[in-house]
VOBA-1610 file (N, C-alpha, C; in pm, whole numbers, padded with zeros to 5 digits, always signed):
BEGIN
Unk+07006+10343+11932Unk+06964+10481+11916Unk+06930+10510+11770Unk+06819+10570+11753Unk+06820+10603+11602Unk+06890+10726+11539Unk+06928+10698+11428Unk+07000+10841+11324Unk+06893+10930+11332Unk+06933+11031+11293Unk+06904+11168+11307Unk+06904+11149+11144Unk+06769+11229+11097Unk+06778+11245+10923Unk+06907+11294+10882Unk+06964+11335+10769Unk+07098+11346+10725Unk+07073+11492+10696Unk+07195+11558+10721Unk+07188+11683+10737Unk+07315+11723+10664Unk+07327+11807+10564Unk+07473+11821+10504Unk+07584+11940+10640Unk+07692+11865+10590Unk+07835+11878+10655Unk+07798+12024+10684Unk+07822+12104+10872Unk+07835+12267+10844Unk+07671+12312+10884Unk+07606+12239+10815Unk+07454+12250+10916Unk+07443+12257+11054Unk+07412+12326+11122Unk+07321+12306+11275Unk+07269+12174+11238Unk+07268+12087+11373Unk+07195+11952+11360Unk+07153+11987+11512Unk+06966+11901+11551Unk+06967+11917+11657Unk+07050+11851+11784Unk+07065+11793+11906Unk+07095+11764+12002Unk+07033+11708+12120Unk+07044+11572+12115Unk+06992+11526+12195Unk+07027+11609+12360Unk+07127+11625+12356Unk+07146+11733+12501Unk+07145+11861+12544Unk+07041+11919+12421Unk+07028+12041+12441Unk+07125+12135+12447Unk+07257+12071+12374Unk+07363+12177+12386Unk+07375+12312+12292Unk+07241+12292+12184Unk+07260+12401+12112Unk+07232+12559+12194Unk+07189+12515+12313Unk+07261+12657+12390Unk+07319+12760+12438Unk+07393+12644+12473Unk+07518+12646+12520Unk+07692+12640+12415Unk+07633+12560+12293Unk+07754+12507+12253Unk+07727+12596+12150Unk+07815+12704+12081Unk+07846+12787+11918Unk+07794+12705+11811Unk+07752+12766+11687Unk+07734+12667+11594Unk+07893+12699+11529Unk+07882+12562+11477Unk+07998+12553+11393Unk+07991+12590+11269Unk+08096+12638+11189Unk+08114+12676+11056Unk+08111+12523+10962Unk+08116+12600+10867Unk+08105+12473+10728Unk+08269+12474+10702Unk+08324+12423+10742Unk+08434+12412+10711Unk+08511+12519+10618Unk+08563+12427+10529Unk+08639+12497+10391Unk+08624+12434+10276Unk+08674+12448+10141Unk+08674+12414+10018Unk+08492+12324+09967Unk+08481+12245+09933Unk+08370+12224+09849Unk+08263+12195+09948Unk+08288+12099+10038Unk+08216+12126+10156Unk+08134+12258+10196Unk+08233+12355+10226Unk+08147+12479+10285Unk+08087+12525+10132Unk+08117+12503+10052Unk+08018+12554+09917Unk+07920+12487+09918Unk+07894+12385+09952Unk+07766+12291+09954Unk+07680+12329+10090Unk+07737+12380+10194Unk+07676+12387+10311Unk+07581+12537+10256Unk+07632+12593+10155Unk+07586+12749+10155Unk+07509+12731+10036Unk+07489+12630+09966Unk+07359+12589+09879Unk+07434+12640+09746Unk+07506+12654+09731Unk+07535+12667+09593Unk+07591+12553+09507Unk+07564+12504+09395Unk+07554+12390+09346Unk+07699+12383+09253Unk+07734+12287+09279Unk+07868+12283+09183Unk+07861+12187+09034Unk+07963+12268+08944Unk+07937+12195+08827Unk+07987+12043+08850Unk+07936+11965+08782Unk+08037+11835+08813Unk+08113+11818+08685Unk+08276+11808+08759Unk+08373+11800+08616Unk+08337+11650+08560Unk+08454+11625+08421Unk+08410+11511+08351Unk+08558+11404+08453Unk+08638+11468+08522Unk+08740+11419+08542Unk+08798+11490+08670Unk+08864+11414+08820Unk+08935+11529+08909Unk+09068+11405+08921Unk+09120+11525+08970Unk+09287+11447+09017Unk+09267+11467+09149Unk+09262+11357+09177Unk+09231+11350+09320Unk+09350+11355+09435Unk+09478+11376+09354Unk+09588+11340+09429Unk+09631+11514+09411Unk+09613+11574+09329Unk+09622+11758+09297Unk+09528+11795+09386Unk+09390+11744+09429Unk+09312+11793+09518Unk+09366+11740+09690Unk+09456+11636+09694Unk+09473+11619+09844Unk+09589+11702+09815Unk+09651+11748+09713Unk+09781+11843+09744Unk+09731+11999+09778Unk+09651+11992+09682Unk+09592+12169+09717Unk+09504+12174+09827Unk+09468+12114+09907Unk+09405+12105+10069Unk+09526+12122+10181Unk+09676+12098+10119Unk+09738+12153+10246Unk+09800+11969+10289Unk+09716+11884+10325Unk+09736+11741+10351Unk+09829+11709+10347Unk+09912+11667+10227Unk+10030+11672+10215Unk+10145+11704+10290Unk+10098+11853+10324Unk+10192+11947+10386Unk+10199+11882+10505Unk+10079+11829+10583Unk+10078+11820+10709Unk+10137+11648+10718Unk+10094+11534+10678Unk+10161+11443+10686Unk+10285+11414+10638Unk+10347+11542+10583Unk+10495+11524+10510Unk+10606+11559+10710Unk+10534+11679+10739Unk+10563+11753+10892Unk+10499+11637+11002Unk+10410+11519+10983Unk+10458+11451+11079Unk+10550+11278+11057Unk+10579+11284+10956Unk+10689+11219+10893Unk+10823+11267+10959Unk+10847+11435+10995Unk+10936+11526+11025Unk+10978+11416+11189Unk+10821+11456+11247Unk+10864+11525+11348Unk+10825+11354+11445Unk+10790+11237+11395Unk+10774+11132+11471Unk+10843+11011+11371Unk+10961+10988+11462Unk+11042+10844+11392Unk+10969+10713+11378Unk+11000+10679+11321Unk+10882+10528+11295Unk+10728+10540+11313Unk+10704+10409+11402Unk+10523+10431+11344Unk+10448+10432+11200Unk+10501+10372+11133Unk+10484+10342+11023Unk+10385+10330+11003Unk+10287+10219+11104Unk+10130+10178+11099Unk+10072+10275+11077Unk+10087+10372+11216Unk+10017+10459+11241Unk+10007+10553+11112Unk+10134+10595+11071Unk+10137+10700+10944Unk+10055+10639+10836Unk+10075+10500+10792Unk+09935+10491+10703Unk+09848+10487+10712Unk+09796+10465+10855Unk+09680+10496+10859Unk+09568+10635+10821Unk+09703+10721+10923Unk+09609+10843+10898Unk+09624+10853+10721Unk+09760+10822+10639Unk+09697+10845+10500Unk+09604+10810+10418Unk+09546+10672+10500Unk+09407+10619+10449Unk+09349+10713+10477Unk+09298+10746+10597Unk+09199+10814+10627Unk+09195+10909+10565Unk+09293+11017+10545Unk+09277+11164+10450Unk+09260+11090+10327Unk+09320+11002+10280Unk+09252+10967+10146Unk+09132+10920+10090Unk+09090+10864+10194Unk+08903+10869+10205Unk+08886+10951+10186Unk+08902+11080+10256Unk+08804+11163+10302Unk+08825+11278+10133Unk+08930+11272+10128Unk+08968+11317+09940Unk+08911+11276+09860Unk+08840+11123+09890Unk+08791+11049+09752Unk+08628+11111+09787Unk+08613+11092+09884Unk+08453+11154+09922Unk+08379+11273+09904Unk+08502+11371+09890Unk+08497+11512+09900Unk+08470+11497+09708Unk+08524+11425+09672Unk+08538+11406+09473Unk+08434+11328+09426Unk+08369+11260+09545Unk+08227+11164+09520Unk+08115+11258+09527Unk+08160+11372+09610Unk+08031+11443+09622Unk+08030+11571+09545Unk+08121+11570+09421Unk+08111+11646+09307Unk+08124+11602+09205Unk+08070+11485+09188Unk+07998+11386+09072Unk+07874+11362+09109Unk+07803+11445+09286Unk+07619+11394+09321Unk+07639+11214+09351Unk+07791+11151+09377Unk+07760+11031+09445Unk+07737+11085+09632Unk+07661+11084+09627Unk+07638+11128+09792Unk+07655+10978+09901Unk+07699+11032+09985Unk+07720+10921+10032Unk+07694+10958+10237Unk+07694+10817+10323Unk+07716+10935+10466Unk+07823+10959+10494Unk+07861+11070+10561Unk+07956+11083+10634Unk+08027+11002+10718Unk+08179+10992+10689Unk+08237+10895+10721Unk+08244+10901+10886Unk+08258+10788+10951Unk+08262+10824+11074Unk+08363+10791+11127Unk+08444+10911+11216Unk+08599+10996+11232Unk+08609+10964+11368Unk+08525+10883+11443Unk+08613+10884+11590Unk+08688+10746+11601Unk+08769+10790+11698Unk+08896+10682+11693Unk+08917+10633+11849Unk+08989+10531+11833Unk+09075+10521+11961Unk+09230+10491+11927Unk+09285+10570+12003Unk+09485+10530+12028Unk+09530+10462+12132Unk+09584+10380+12111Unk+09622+10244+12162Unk+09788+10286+12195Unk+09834+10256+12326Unk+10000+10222+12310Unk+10040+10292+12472Unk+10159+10240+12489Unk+10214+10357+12560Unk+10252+10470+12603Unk+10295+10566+12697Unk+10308+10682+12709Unk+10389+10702+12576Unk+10419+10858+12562Unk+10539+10915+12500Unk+10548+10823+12350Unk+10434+10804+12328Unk+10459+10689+12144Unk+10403+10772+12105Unk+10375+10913+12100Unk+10296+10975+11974Unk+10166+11021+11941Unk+10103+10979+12045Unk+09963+10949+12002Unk+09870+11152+12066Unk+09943+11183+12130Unk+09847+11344+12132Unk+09915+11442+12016Unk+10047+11401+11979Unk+10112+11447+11877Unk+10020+11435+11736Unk+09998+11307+11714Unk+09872+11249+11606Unk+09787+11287+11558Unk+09708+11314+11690Unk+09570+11355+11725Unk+09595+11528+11695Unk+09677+11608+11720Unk+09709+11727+11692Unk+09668+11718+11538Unk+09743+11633+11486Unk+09755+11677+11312Unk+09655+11622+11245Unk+09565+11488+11315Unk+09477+11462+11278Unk+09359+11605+11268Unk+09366+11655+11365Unk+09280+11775+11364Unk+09277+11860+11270Unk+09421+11881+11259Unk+09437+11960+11112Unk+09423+11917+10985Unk+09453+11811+10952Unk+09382+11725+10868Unk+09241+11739+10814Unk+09189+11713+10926Unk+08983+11731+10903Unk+08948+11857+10910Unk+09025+11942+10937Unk+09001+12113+10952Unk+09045+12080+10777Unk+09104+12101+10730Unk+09222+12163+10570Unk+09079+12109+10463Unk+09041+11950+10497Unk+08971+11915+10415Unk+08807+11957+10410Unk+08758+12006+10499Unk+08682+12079+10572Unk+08542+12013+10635Unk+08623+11869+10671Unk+08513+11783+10774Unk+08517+11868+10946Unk+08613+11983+10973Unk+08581+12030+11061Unk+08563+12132+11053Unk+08501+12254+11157Unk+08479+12348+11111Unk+08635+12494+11165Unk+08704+12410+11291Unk+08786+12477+11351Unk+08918+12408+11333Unk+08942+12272+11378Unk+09055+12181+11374Unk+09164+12187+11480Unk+09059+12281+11589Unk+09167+12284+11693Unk+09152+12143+11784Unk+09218+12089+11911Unk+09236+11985+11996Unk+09188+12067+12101Unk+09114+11975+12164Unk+09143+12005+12344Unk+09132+11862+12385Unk+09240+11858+12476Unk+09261+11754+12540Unk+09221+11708+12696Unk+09162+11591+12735Unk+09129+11632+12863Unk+09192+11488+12912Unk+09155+11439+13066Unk+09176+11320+13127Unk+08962+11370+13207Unk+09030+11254+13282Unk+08816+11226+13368Unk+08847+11334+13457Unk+08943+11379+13495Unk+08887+11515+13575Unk+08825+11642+13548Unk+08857+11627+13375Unk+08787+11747+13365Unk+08668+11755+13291Unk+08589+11599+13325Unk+08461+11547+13287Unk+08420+11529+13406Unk+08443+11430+13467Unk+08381+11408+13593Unk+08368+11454+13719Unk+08255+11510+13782Unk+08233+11587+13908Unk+08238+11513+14042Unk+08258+11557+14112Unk+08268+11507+14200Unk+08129+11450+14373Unk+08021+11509+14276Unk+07888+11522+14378Unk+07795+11529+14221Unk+07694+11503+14277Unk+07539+11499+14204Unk+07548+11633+14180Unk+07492+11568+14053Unk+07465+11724+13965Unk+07579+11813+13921Unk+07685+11766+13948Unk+07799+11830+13876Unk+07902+11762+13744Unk+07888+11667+13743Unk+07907+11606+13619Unk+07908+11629+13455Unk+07762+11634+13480Unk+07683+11709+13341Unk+07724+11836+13274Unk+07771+11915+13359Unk+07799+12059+13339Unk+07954+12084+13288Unk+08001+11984+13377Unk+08165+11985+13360Unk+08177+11928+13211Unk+08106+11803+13142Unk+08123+11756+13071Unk+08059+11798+12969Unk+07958+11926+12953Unk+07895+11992+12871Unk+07952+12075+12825Unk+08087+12139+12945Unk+08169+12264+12889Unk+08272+12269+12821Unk+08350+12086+12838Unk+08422+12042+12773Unk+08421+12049+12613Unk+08287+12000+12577Unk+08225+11923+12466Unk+08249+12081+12377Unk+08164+12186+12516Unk+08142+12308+12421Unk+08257+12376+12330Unk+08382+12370+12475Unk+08538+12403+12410Unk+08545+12317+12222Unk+08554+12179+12261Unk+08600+12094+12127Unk+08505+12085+12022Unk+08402+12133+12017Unk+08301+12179+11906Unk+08366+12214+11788Unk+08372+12186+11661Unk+08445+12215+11585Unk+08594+12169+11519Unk+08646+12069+11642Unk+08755+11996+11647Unk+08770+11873+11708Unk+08880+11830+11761Unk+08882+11734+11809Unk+08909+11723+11957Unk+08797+11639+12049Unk+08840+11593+12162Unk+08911+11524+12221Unk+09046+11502+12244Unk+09129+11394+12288Unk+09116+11379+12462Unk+09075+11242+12434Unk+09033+11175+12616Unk+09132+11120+12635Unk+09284+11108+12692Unk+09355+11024+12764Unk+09326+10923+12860Unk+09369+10808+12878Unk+09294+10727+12981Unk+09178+10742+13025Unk+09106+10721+12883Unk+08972+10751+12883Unk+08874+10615+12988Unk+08957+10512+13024Unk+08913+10389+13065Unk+08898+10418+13216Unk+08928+10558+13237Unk+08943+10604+13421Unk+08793+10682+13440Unk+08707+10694+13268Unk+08567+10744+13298Unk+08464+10649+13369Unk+08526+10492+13354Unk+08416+10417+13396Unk+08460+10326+13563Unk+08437+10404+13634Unk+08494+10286+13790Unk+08368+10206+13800Unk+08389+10088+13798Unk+08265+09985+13829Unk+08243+09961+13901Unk+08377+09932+13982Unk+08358+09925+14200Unk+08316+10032+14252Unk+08274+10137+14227Unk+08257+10233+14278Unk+08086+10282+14251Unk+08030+10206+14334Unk+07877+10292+14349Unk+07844+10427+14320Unk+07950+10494+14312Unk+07908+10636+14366Unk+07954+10737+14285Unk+08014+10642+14175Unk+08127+10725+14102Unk+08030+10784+13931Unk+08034+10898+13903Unk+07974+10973+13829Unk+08016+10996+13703Unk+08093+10869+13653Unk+08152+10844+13517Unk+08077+10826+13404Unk+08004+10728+13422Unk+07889+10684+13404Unk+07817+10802+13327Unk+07760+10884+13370Unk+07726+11005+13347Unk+07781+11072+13246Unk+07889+11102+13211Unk+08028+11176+13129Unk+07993+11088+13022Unk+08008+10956+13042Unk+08048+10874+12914Unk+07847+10842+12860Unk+07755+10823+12877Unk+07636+10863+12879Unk+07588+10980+12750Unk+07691+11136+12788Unk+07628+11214+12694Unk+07751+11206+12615Unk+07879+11145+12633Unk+07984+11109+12550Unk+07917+11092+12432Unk+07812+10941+12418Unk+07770+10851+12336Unk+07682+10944+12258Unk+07605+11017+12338Unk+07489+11089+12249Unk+07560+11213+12146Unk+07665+11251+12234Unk+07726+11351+12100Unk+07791+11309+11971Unk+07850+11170+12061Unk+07947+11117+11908Unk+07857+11051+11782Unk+07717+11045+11871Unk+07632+10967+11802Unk+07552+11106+11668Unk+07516+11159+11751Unk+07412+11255+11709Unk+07453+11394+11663Unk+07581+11441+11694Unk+07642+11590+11650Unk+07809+11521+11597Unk+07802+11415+11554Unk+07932+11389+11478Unk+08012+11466+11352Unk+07899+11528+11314Unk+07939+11610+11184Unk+08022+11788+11247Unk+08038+11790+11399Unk+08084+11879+11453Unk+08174+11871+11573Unk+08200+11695+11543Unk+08299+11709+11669Unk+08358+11570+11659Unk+08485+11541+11631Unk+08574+11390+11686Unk+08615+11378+11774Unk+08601+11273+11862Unk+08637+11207+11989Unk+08756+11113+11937Unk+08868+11129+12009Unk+08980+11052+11986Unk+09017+10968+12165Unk+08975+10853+12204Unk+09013+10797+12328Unk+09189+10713+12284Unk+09217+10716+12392Unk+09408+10723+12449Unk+09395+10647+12559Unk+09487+10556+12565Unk+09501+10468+12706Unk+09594+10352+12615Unk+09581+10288+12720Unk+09691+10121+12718Unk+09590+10056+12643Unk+09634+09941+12543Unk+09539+09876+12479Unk+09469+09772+12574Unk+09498+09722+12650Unk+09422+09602+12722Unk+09347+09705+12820Unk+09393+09797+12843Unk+09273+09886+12954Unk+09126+09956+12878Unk+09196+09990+12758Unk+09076+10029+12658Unk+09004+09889+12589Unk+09015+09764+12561Unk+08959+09633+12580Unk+08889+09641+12645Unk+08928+09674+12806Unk+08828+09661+12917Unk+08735+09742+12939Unk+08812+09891+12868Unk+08664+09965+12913Unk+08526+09956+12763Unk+08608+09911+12696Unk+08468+09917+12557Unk+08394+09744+12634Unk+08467+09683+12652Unk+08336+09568+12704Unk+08270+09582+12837Unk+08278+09654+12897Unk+08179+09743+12966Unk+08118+09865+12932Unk+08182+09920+12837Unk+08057+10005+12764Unk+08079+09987+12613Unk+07974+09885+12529Unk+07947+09855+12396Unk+07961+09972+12303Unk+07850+10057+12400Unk+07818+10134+12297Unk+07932+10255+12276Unk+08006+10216+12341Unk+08156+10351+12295Unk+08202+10262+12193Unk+08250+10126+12194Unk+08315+10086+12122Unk+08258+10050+12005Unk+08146+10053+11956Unk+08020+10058+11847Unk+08080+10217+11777Unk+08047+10276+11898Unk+08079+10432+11829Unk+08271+10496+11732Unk+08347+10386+11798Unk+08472+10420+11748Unk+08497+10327+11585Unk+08508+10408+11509Unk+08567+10349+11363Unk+08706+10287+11328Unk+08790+10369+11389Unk+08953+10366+11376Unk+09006+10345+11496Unk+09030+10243+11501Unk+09158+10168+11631Unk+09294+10137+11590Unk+09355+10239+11645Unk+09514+10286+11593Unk+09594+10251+11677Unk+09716+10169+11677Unk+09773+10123+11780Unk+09910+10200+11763Unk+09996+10226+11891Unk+10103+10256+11866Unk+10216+10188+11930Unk+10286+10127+11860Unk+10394+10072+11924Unk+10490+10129+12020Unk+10591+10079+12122Unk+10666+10114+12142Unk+10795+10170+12087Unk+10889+10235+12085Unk+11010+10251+12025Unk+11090+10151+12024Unk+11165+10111+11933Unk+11287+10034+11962Unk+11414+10117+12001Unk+11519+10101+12023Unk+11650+10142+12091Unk+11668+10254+11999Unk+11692+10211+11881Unk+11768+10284+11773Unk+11643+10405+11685Unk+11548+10382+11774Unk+11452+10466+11719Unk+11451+10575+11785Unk+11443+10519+11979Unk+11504+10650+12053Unk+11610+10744+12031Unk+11728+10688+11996Unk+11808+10774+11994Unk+11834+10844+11838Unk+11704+10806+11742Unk+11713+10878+11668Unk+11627+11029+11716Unk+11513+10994+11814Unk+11408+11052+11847Unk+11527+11181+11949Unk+11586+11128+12014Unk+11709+11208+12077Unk+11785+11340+12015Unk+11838+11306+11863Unk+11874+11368+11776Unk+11807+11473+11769Unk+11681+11435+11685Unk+11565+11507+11668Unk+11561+11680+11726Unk+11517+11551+11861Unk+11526+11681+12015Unk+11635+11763+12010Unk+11787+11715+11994Unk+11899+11807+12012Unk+11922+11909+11941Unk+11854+11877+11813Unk+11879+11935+11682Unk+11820+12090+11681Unk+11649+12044+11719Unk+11574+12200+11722Unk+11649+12244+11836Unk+11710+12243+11929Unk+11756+12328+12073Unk+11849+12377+12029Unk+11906+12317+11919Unk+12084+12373+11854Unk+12172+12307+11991Unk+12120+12177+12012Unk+12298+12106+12077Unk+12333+11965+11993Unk+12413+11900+12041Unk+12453+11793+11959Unk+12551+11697+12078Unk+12524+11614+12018Unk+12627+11495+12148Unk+12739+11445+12090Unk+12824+11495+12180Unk+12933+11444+12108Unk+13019+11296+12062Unk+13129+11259+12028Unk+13142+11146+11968Unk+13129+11033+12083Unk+13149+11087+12208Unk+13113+10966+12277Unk+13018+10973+12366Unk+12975+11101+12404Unk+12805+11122+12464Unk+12713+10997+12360Unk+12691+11009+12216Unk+12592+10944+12187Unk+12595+10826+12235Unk+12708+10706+12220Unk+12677+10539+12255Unk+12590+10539+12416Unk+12675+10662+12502Unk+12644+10674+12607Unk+12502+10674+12621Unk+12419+10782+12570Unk+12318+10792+12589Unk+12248+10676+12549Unk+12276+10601+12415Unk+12232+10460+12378Unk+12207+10374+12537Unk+12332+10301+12578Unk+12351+10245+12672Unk+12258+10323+12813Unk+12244+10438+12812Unk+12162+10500+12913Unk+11983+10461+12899Unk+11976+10477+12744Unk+11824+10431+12739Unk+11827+10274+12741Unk+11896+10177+12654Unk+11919+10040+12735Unk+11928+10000+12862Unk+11961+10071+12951Unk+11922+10045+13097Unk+11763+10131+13149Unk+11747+10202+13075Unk+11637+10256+13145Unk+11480+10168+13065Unk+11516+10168+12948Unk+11367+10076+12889Unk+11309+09963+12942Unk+11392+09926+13016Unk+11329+09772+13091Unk+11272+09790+13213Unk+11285+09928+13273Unk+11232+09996+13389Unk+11071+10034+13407Unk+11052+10054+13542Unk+10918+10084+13526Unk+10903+10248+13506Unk+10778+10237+13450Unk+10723+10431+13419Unk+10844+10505+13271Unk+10870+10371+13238Unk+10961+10428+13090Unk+10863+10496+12991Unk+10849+10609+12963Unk+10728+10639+12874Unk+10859+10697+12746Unk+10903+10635+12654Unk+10945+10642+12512Unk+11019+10772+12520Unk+10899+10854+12430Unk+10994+10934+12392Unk+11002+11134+12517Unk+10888+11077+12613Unk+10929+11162+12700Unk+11018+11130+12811Unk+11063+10992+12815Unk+11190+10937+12843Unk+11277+11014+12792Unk+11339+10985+12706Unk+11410+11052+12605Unk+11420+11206+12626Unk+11336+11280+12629Unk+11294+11403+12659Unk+11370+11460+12754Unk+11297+11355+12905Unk+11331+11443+13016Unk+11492+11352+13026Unk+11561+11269+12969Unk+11696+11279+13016Unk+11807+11350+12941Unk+11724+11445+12824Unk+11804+11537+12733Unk+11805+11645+12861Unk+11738+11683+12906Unk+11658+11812+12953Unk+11790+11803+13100Unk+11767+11668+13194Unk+11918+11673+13261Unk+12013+11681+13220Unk+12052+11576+13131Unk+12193+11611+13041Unk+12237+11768+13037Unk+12147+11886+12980Unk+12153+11983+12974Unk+12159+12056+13120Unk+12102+12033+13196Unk+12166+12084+13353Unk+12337+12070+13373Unk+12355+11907+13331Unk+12494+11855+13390Unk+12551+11951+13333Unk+12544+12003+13171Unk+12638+12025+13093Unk+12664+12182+13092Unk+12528+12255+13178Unk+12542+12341+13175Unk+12602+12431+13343Unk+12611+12251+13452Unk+12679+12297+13572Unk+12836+12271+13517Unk+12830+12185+13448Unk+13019+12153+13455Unk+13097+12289+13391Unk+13000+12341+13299Unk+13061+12468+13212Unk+13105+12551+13293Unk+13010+12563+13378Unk+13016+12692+13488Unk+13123+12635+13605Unk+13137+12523+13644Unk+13245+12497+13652Unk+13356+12463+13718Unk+13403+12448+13536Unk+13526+12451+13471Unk+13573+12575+13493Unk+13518+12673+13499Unk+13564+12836+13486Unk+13673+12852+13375Unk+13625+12833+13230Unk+13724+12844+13177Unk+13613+12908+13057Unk+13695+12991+12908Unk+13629+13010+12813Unk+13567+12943+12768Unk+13444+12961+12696Unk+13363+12876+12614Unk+13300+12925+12480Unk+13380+12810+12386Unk+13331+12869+12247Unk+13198+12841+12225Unk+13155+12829+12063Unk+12987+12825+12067Unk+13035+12668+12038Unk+13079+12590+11982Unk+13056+12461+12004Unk+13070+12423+12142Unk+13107+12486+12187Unk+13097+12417+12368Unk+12983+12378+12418Unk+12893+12512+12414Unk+12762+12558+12468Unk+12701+12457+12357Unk+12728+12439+12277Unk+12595+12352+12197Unk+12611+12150+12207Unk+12731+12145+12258Unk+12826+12025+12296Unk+12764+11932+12412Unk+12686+11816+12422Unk+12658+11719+12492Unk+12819+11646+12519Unk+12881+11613+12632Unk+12968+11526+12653Unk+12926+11418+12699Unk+13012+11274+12693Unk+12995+11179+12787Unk+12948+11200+12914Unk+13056+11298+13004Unk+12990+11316+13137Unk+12874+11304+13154Unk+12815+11450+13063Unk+12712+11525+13139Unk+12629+11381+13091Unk+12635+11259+13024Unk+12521+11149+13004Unk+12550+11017+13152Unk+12714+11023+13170Unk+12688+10917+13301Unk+12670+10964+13431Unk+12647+11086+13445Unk+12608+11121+13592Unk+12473+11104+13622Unk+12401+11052+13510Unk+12260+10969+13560Unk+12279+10906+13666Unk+12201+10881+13726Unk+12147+10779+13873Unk+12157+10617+13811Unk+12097+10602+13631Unk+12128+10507+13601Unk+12277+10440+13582Unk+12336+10522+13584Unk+12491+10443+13579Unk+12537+10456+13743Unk+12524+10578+13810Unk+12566+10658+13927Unk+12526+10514+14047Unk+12390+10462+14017Unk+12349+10409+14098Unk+12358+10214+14079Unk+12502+10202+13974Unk+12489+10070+13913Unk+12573+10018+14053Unk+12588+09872+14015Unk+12701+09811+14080Unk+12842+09893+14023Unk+12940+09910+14130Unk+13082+09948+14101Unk+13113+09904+13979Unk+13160+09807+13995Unk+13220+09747+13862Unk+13133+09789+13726Unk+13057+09749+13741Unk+12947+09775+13646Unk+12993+09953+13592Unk+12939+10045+13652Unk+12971+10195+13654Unk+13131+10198+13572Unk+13193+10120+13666Unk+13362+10173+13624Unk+13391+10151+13504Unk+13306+10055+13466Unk+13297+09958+13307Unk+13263+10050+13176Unk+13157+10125+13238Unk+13099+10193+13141Unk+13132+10305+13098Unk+13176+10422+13229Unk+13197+10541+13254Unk+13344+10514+13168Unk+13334+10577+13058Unk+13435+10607+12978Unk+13524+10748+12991Unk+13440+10844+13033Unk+13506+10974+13102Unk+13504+10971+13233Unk+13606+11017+13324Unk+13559+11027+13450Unk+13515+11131+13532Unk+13451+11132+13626Unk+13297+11227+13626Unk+13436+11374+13707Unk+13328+11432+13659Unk+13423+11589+13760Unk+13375+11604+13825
//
């Protein structure tokens, strides 16, 4: 496909799909960017601090808050600091008149459920919003249903209205590898992923595509369609958790709710995600999630009861119990259960 002449950041660019219709124009972002989009010429200093300019964009702020709020992933976290740091050095290239193209921001996330990756993609957004490669920096997130139609002639529309929503921000496709069925004659994916290519290609300066799936399923779907995987720059993988990462990730969770586990709830819960990680449909840290979320049922049927007073450490108090009345211990061999169950259940 050929480039489209170069058009500065915040411009209307045309559209191969005629979406300027339909789709809002986008703003020029913020900081030097949108000064350049509005023609006014900047002095060029003799000198910038380029590390005072990724602080005064906010950046900082935001990869310090997902440092906060996702345990490990280390990869992943430098990555995105490369990337904002590009995009800092570029923003400082183009107030010295080194002009250069626009970097190109679509990605794919690689890994398992519950590793992080729509969490990412959230702050990535904000990221390219602060520095002002976007013009909004909001997410919308979809899966192929809410691209793909289900009869002729409905496809296009579904996947036009999508595009129109994430204009300005970022699109996150989950199991984006469910756009292309190959056995399926009839199936209208094809289509979706079609004007996919032409937007990421041709209106990139107003919209990032971020694709999500399992890494060997996203393998499979870029070698059946080249030209997506031509189109993606950044392939970000995310690992799984290790043990001790979950139950830091656990903490985390208990912490904003205001509860806490007590001295022998925690090993428990350890030993609870050790039996459950080797299972099928373990997704990390919404694992983790949804067996805080029971815990908190158990703990909040046994209270009730006990029929007895309850101070505020009570109410904020994870016990052993309320962690072995899982199905995972509930449903072990005897021995096994009797072994573990350090309190005995009420």
């Amino acid at each position: 496909m050929t480039q489209e002449p170069h058009v500065p950041f915040g411009m209307p660019r045309p559209s191969a799909l005629d979406l300027a219709a339909t789709v809002p124009e986008t703003g020029g972002g913020n900081g030097v960017l949108a000064a350049e989009a509005g023609g006014r010429e900047l002095s060029a200093p003799e000198r910038i601090n380029v590390e005072a300019e990724a602080r005064d964009s906010g950046v900082f702020e935001v990869i310090e808050d997902l440092d906060r709020e996702l345990v490990g992933l280390d990869p992943v976290k430098t990555r995105i600091r490369e990337v904002a740091a590009l995009l800092v050095v570029d923003m400082a290239r183009r107030r010295f008149g080194l002009e250069a193209e626009r970097p190109n921001l679509h990605m794919c996330f690689t890994g398992s459920p519950g590793t992080g990756k729509t969490t990412v993609a959230m702050r990535m957004a904000t990221v390219l919003h602060r520095l002002g490669y976007l013009a909004k920096g909001h997410l919308v997130a979809v899966t192929r249903d809410e691209l793909v139609g289900q009869y002729i002639g409905h496809t296009a529309p579904k996947t036009r209205e999508v595009l129109k929503r994430a204009m300005g921000g970022v699109l996150f496709i989950d199991e984006a590898y469910y756009l292309h069925r190959q056995e399926n004659e009839r199936d209208y994916g094809q289509e979706a992923i079609e004007i996919l290519l032409q937007v990421m290609e041709n209106q990139r300066n107003d919209i990032v595509v971020i694709l999500a799936g399992y890494k060997d399923r996203m393998d499979q779907f870029f070698s059946s369609n080249p030209g997506m995987g031509s189109r993606i720059a950044h392939h970000i993988d995310f690992p799984d958790y290790s043990l001790d990462e979950l139950l830091a990730i656990a903490r985390i969770m208990l912490d904003r709710q205001r509860y806490t586990f007590s001295s022998d709830a925690e090993p428990a819960f350890r030993e609870l995600m050790a039996r459950r990680m080797p299972q099928p449909r373990f997704a990390n840290a919404r694992s983790v999630r949804n067996a805080l979320e029971r815990a908190r049922l158990r703990q909040a049927n046994r209270l009730i009861s006990d029929g007895k007073l309850v101070t505020r450490d009570d109410l904020m108090r994870i016990e052993a119990a309320d962690i072995h009345k899982s199905r995972w211990f509930t449903e072990a061999g005897h021995d096994e259960a009797t072994e573990v169950r350090a309190v005995p259940a009420l």
